[in-house]
N, CA, C and O atoms as a printed pandas DataFrame, in Angstrom:
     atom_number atom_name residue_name chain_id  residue_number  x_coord  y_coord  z_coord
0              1         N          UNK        A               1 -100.413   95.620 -191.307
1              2        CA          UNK        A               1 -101.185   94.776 -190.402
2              3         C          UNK        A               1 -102.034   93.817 -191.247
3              4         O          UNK        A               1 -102.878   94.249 -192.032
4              5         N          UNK        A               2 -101.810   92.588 -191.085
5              6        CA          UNK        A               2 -102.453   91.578 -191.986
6              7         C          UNK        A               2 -104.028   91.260 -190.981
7              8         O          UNK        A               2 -104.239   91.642 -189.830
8              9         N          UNK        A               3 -104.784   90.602 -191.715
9             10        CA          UNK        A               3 -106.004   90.057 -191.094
10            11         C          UNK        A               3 -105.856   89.038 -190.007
11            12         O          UNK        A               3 -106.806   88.906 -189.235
12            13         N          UNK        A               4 -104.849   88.341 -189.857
13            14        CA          UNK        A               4 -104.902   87.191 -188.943
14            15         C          UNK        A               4 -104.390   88.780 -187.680
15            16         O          UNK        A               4 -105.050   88.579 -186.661
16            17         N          UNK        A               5 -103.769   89.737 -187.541
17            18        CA          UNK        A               5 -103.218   90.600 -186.576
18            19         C          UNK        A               5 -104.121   90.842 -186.194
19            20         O          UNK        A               5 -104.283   90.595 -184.999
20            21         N          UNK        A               6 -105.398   91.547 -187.062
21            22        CA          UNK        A               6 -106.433   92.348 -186.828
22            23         C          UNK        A               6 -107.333   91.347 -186.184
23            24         O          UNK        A               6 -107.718   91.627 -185.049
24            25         N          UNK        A               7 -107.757   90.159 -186.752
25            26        CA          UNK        A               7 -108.541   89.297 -185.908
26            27         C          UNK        A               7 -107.940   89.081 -184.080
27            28         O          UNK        A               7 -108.571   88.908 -183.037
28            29         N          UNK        A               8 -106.733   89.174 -184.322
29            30        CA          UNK        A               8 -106.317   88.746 -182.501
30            31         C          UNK        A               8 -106.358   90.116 -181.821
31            32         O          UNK        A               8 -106.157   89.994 -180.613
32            33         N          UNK        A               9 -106.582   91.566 -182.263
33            34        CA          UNK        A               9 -106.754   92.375 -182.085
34            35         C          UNK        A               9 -108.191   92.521 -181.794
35            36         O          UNK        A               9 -108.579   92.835 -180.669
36            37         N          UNK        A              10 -108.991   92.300 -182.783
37            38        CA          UNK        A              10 -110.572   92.431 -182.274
38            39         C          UNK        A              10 -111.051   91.401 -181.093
39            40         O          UNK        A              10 -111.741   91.819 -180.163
40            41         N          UNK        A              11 -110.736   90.335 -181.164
41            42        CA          UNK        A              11 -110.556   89.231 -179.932
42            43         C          UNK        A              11 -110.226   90.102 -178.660
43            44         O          UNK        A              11 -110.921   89.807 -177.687
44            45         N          UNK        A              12 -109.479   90.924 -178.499
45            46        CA          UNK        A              12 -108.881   91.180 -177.329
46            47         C          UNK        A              12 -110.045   92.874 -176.939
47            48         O          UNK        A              12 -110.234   93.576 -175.946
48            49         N          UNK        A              13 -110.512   92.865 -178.289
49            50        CA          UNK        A              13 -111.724   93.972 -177.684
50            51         C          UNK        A              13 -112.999   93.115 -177.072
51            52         O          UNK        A              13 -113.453   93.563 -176.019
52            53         N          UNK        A              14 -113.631   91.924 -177.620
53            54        CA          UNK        A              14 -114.290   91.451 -177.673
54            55         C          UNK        A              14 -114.088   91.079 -176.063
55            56         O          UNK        A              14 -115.102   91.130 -175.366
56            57         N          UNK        A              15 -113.096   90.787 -175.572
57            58        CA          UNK        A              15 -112.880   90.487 -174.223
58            59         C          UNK        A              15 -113.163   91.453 -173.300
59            60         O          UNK        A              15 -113.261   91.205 -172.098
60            61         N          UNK        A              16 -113.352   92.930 -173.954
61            62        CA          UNK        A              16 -113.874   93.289 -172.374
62            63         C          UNK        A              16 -115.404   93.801 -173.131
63            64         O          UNK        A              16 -115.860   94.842 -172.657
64            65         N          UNK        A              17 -115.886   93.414 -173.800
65            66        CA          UNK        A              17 -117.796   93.449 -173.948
66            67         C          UNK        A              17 -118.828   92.415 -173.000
67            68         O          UNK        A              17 -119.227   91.352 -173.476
68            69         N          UNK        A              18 -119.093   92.730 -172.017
69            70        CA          UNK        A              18 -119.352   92.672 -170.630
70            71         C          UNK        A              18 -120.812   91.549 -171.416
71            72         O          UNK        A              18 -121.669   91.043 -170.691
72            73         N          UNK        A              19 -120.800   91.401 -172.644
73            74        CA          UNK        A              19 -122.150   90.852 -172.867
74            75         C          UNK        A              19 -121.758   89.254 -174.058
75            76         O          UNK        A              19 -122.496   88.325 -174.385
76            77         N          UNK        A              20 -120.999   89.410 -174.243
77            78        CA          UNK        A              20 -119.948   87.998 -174.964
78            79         C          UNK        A              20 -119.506   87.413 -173.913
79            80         O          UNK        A              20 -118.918   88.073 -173.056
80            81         N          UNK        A              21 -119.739   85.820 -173.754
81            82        CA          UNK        A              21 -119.166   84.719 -172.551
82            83         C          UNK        A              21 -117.969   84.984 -173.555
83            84         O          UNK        A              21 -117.790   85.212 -174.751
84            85         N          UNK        A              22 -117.082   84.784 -172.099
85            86        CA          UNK        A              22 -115.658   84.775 -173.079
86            87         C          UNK        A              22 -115.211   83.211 -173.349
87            88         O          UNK        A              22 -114.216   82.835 -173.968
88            89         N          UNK        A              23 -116.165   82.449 -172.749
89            90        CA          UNK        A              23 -116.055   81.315 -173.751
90            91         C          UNK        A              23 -116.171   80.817 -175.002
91            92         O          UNK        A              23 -115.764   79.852 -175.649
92            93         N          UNK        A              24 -117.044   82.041 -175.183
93            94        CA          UNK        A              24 -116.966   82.125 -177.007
94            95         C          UNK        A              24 -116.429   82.285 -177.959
95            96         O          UNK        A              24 -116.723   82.068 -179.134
96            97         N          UNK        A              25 -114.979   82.976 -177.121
97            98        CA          UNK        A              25 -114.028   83.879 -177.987
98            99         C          UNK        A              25 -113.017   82.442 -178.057
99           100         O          UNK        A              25 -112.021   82.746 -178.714
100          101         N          UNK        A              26 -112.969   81.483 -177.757
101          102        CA          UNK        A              26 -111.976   80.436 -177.941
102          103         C          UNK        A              26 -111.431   80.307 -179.236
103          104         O          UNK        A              26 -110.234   80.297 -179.520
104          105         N          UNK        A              27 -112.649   80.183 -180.204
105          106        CA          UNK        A              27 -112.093   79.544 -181.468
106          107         C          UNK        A              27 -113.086   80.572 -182.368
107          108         O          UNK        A              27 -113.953   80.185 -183.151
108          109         N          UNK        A              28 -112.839   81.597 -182.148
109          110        CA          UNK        A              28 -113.395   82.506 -183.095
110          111         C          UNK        A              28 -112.307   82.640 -184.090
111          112         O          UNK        A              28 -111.089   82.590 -183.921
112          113         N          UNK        A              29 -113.331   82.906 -185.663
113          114        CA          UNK        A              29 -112.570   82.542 -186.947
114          115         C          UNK        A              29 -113.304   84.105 -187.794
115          116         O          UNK        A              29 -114.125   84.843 -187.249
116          117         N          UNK        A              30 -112.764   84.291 -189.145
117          118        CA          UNK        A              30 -113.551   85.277 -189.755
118          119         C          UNK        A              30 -114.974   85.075 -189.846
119          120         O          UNK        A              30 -115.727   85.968 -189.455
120          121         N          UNK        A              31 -115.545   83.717 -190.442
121          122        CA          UNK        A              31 -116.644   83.186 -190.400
122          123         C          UNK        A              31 -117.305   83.051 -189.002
123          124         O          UNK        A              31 -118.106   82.118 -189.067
124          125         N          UNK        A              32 -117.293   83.529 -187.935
125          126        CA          UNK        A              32 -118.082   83.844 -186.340
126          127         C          UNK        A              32 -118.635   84.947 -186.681
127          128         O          UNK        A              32 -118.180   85.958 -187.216
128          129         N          UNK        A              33 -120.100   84.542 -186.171
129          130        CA          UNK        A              33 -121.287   85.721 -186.180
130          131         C          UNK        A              33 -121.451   86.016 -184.585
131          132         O          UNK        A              33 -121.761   85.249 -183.674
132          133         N          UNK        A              34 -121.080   87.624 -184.576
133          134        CA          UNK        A              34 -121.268   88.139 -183.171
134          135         C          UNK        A              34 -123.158   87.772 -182.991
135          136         O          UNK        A              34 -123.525   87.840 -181.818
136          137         N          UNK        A              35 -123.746   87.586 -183.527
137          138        CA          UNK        A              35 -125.074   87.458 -183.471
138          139         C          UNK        A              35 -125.911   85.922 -182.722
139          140         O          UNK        A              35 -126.633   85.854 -181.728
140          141         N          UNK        A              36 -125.390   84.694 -183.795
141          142        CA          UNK        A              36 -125.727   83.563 -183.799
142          143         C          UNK        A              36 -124.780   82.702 -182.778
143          144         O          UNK        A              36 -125.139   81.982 -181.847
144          145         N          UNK        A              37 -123.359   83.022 -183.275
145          146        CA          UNK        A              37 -122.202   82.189 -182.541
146          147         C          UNK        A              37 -122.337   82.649 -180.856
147          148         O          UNK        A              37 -122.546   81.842 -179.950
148          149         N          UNK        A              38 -122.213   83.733 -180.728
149          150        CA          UNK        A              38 -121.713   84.935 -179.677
150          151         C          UNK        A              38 -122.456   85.323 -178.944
151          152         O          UNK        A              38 -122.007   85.770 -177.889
152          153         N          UNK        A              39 -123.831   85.328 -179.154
153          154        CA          UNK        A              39 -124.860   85.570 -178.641
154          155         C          UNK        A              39 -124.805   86.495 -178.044
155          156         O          UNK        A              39 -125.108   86.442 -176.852
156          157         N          UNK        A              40 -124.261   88.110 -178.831
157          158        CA          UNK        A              40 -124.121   89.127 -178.558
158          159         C          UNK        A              40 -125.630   89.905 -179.073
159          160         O          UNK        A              40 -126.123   89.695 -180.181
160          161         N          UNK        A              41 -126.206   90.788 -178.085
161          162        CA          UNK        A              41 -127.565   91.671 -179.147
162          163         C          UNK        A              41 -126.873   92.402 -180.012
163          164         O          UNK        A              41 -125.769   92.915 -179.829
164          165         N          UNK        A              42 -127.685   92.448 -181.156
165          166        CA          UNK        A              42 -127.409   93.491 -182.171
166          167         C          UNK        A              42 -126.980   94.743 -181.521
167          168         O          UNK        A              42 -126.084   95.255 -182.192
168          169         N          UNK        A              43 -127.284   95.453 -180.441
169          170        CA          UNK        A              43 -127.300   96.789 -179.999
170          171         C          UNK        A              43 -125.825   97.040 -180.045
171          172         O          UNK        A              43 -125.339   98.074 -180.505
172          173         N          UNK        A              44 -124.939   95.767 -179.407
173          174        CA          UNK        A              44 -123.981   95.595 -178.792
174          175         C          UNK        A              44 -122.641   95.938 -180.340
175          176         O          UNK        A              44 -121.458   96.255 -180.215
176          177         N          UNK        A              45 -123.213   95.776 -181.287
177          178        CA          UNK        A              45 -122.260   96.162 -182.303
178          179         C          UNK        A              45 -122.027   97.401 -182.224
179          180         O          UNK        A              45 -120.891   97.872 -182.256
180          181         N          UNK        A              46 -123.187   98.137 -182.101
181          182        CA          UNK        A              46 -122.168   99.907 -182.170
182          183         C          UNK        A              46 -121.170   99.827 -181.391
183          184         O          UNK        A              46 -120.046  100.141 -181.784
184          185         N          UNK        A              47 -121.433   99.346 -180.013
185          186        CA          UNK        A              47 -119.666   99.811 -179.008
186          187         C          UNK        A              47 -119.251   98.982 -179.809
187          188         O          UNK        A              47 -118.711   99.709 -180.642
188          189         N          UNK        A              48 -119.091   97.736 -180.226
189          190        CA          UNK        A              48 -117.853   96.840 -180.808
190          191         C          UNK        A              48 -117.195   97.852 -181.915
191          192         O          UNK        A              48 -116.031   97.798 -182.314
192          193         N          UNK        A              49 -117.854   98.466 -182.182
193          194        CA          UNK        A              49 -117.184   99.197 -183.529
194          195         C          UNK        A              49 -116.837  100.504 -183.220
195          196         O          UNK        A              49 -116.229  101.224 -184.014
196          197         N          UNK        A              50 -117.264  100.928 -181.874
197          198        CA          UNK        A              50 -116.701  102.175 -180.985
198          199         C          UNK        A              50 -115.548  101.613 -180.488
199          200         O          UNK        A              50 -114.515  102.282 -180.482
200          201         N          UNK        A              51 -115.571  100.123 -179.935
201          202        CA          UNK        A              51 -114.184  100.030 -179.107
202          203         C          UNK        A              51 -112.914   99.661 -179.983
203          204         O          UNK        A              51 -111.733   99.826 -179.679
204          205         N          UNK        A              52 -113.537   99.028 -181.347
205          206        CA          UNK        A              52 -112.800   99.071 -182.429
206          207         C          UNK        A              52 -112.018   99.995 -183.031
207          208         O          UNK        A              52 -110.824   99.954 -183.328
208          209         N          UNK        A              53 -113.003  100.998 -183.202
209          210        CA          UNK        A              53 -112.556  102.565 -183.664
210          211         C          UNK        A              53 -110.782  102.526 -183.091
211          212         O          UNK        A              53 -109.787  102.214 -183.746
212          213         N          UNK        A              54 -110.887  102.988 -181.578
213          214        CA          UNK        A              54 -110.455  103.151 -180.709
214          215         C          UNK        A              54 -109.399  102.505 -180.486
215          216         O          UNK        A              54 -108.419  103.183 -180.179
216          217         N          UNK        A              55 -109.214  100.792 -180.574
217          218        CA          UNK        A              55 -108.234  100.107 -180.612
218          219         C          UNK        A              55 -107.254  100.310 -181.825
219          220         O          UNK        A              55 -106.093  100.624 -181.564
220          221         N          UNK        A              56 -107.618  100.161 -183.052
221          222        CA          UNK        A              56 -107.378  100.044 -184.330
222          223         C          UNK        A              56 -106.894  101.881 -184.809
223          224         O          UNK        A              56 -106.335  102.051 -185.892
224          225         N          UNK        A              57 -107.138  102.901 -184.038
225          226        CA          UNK        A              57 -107.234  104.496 -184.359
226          227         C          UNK        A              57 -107.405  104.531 -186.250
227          228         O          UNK        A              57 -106.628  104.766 -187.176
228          229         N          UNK        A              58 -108.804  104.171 -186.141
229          230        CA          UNK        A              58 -109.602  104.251 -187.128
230          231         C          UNK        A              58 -110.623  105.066 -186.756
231          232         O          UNK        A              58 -110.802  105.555 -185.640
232          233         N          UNK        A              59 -111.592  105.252 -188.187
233          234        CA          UNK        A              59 -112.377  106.348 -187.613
234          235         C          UNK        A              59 -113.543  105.182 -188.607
235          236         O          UNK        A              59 -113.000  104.302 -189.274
236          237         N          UNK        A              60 -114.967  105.282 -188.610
237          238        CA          UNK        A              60 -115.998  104.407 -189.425
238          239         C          UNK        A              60 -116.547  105.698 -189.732
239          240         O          UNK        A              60 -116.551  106.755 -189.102
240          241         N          UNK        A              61 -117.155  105.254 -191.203
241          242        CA          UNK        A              61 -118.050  106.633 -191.290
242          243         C          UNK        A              61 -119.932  105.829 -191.189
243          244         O          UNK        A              61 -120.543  104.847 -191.609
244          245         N          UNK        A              62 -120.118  106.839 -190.496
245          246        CA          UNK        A              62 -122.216  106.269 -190.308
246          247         C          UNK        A              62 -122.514  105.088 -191.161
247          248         O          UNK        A              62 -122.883  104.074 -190.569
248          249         N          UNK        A              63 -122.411  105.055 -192.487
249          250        CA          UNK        A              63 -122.342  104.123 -193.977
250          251         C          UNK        A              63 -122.215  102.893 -193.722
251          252         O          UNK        A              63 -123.000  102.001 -194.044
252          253         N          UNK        A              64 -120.639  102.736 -192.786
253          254        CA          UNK        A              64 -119.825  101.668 -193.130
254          255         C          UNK        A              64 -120.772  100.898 -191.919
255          256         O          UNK        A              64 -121.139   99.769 -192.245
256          257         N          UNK        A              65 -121.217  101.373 -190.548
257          258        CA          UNK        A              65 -121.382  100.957 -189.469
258          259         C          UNK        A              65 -123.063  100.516 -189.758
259          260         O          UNK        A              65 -123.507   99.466 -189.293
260          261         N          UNK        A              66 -123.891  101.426 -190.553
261          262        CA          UNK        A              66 -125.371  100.935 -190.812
262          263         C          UNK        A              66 -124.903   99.937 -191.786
263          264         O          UNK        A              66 -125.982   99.522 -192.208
264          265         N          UNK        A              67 -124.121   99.376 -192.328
265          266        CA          UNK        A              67 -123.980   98.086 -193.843
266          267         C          UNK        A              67 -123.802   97.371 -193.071
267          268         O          UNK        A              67 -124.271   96.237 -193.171
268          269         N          UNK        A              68 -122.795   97.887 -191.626
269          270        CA          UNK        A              68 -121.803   95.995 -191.229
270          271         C          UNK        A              68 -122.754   94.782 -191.160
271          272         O          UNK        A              68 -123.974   94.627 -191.098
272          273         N          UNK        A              69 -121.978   94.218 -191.185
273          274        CA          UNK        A              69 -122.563   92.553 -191.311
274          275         C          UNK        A              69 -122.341   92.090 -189.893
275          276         O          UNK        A              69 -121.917   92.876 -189.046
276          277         N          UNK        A              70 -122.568   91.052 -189.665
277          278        CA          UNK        A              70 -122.440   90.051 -188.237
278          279         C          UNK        A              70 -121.641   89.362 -188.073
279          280         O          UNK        A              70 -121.524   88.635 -187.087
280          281         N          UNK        A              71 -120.800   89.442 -189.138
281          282        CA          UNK        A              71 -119.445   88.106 -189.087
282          283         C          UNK        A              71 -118.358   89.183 -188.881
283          284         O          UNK        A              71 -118.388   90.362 -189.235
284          285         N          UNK        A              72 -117.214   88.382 -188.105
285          286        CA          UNK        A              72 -115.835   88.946 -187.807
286          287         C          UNK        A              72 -115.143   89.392 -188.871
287          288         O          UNK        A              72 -114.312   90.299 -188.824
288          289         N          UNK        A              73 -115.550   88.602 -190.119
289          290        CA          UNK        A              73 -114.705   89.071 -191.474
290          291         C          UNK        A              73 -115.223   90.206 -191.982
291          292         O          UNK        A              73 -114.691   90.691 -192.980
292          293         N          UNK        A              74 -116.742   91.045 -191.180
293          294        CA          UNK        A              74 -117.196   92.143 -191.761
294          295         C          UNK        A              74 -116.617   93.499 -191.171
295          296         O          UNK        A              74 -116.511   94.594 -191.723
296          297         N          UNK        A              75 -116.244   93.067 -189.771
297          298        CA          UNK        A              75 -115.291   93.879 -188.767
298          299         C          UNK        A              75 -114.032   94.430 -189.688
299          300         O          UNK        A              75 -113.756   95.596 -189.971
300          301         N          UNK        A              76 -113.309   93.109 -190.090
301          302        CA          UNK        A              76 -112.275   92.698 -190.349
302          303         C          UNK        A              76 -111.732   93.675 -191.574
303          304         O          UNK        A              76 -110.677   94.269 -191.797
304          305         N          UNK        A              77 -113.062   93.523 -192.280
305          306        CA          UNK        A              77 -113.031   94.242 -193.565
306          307         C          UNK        A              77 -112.782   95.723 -193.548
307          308         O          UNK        A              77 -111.975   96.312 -194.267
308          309         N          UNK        A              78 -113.604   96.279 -192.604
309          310        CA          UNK        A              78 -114.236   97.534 -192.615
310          311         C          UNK        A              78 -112.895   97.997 -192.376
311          312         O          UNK        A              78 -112.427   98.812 -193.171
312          313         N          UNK        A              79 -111.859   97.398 -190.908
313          314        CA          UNK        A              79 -110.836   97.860 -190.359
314          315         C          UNK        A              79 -110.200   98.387 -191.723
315          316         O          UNK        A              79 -110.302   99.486 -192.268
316          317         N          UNK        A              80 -109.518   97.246 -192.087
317          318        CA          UNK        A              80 -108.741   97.263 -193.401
318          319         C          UNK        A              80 -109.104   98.801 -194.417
319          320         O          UNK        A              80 -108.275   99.603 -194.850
320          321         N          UNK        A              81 -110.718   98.832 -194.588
321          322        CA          UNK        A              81 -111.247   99.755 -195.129
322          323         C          UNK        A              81 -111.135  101.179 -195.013
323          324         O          UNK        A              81 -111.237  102.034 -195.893
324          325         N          UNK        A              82 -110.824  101.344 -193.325
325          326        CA          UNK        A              82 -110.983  102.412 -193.002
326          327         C          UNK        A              82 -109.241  103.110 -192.639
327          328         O          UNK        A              82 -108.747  104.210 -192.390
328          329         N          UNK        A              83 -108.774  101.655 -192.808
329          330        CA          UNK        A              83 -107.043  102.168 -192.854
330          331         C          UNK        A              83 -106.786  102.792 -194.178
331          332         O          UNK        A              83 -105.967  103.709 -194.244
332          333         N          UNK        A              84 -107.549  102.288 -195.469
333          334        CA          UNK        A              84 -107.228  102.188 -196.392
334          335         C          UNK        A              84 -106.769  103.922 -196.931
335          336         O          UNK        A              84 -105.796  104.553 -197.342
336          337         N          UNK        A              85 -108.697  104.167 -196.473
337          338        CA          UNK        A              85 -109.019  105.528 -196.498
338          339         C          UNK        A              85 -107.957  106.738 -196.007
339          340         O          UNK        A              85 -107.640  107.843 -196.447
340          341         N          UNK        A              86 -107.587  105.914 -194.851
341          342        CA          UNK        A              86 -106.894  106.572 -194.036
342          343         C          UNK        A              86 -107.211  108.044 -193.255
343          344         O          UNK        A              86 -106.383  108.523 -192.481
């Protein structure tokens, strides 16, 4: 699974977070901050990374989820990361 997969994959979680206009999700890139761009609350990252978990059947460990960053490429990363681990 390459990064451009995983990005249209997180897009399609991002679509049902009841707190992202899904007008936002148009031209989301790695460089989109769920924060600034998205105007998602911070709170709202744990489910993103619960519904992530879930989509992706990854698991995050506490670590990875208190470091993440606000950009899609930090999502992006972690995924990758946590496949890696396996």
């Amino acid at each position: 699974m390459d990064r451009k997969e995983i990005l249209e994959g997180l897009i399609e979680v991002l679509k049902t977070i009841r707190t992202i206009d899904p007008a936002k999700l148009e031209n989301v890139t790695e460089e989109t901050d769920f924060l600034a761009d998205m105007n998602a609350p911070s709170t709202e990252l744990i489910n993103i990374a619960v519904k992530v978990e879930q989509k992706f059947d990854v698991e995050f460990e506490d670590d990875d989820i208190d470091n993440l960053g606000s950009k899609v490429k930090d999502v992006i990363d972690l995924i990758i990361l946590a496949k890696e681990r396996g």
